[in-house]
C-alpha positions, 0 to 999 in steps of 0.5 A: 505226122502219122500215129500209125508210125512206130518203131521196131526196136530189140537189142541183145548185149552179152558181156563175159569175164573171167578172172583168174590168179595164177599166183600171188604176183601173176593175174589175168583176166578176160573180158567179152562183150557184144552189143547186137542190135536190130532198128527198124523206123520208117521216116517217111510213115509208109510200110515197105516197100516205100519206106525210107530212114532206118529200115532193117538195119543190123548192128554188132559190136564185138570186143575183146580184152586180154589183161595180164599183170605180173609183179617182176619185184618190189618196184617193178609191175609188167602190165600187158593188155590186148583189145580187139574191137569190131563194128559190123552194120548192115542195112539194106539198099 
């Protein structure tokens, strides 16, 4: 094992929502996330350009959530969401 070793790490998650009450029987909301995040650890205690394991690697997530409630009548709730989610990771070689 080599002491020397050690890793690179940072991480940057913004997270946004907005609720909004278009009347007493309309409400919506809006939510946003994203993780981004940067690795780098060496599994074999060499620099670059040797070094082998999670080396320069980049991953996001991005999500998006739509939600819309409306109260039709006394019995009756129309409850619609739409999500979008995406995973992007690049990592050399």
């Amino acid at each position: 094992m080599n002491a020397s070793n050690t890793g690179r790490y940072w991480y940057n998650s913004p997270i946004a929502r907005w609720d909004h009450n278009f009347s007493s029987k309309n409400r919506f909301n809006a939510l946003f996330s994203e993780n981004h995040g940067y690795e780098y650890r060496s599994t074999s205690t060499f620099p670059k350009p040797v070094a082998q394991g999670t080396i320069d690697t980049n991953r996001t997530f991005t999500g998006l959530t739509l939600h819309d409630t409306h109260v039709l009548s006394p019995t009756a709730v129309l409850d619609v969401k739409l999500s979008f989610f995406r995973f992007v990771q690049l990592t050399p070689g």
